[in-house]
C-alpha positions as CSV (number, residue, x, y, z in Angstrom):
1,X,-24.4,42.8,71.1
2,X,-20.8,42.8,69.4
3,X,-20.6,41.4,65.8
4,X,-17.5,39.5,65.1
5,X,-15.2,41.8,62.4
6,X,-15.5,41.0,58.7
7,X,-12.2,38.5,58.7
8,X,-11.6,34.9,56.8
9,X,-11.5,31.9,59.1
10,X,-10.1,28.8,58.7
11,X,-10.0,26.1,61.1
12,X,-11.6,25.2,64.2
13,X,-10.0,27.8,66.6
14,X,-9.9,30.4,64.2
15,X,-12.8,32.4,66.1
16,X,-10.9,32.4,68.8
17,X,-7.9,35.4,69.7
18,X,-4.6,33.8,68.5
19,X,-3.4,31.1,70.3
20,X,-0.4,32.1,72.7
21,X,2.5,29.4,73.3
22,X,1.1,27.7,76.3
23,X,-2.4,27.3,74.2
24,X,-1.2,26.0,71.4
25,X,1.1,23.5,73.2
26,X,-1.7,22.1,75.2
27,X,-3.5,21.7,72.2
28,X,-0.8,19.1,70.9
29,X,-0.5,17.8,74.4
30,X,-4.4,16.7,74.1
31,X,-3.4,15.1,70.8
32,X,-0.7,13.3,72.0
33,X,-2.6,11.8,75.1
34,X,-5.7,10.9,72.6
35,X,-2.7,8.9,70.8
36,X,-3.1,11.2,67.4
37,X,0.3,11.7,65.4
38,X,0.7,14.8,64.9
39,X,1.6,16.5,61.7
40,X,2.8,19.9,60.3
41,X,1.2,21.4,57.2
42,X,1.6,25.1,55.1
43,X,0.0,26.3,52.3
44,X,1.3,29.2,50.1
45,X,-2.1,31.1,49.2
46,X,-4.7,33.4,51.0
47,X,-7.2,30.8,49.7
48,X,-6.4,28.2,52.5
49,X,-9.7,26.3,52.5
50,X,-10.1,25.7,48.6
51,X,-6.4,24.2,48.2
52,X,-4.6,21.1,49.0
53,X,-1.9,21.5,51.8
54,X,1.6,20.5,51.7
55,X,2.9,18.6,54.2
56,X,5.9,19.2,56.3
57,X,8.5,16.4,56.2
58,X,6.6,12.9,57.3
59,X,3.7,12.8,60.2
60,X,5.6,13.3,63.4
61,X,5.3,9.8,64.8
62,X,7.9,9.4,67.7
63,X,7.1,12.9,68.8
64,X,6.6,12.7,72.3
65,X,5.9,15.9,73.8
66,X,4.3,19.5,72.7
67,X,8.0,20.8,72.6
68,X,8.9,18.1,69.7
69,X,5.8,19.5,67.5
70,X,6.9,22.8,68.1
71,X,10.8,22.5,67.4
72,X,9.4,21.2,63.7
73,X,6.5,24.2,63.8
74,X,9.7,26.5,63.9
75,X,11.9,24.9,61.5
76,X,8.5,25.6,58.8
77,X,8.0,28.6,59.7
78,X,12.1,29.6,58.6
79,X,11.6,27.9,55.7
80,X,8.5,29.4,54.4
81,X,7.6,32.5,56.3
82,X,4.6,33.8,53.7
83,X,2.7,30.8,54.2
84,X,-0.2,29.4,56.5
85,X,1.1,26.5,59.2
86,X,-1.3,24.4,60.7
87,X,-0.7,21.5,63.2
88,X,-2.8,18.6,62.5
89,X,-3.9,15.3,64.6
90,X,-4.6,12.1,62.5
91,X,-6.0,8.8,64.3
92,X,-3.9,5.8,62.8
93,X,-7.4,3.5,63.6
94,X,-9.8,5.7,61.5
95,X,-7.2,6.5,59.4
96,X,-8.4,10.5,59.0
97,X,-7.6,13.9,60.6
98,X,-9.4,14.0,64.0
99,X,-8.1,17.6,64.6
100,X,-6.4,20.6,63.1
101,X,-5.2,24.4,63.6
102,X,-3.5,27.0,62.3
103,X,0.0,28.2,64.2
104,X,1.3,30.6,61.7
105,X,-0.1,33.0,59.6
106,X,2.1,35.5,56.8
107,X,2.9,38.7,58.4
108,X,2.2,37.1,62.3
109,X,5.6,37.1,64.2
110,X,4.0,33.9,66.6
111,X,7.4,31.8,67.0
């Protein structure tokens, strides 16, 4: 039996390889069919799960397709490159997060 290497994880998919393109956007396009808005956040330090995250402009409410989410992933990512970007679903009933994963991490070259 294979033992996972010694590496912080973060979110829900983080135990997974990282996501390619076509993963990550049907990710979002389960979000958007489950009628979550979708939402970009980044945080500056190594220390993601012990700090507040910053959100990226507003939640992405007229986004319509995986290709929306990801133009604004991109547009994060130029602006701060040494941080953590995750993509996060939030149900406007419940009013919480349903779902959330990381996109970027500093030194990846995803996007």
């Amino acid at each position: 039996m294979k033992t996972l290497p010694k590496e912080r994880r973060y979110e829900t998919l983080s135990y997974l390889p990282p996501l390619t393109d076509q993963q990550i956007s049907k990710q979002i396009e389960y979000m958007l069919k489950e009628g979550y808005i979708p939402a970009i956040e980044f945080n500056e330090t190594s220390d993601v799960g012990e700090n507040y995250w910053t959100m990226w402009k507003l939640p992405l409410f007229s986004a319509q397709t995986p290709q929306d989410v990801l133009n604004e992933v991109r547009e994060c990512r130029q602006d701060y490159q040494n941080c953590y970007i995750k993509v996060v679903g939030f149900d406007n009933i419940k009013q919480c997060q349903m779902v959330s994963f990381i996109v970027h991490k500093p030194g990846s070259s995803r996007y």
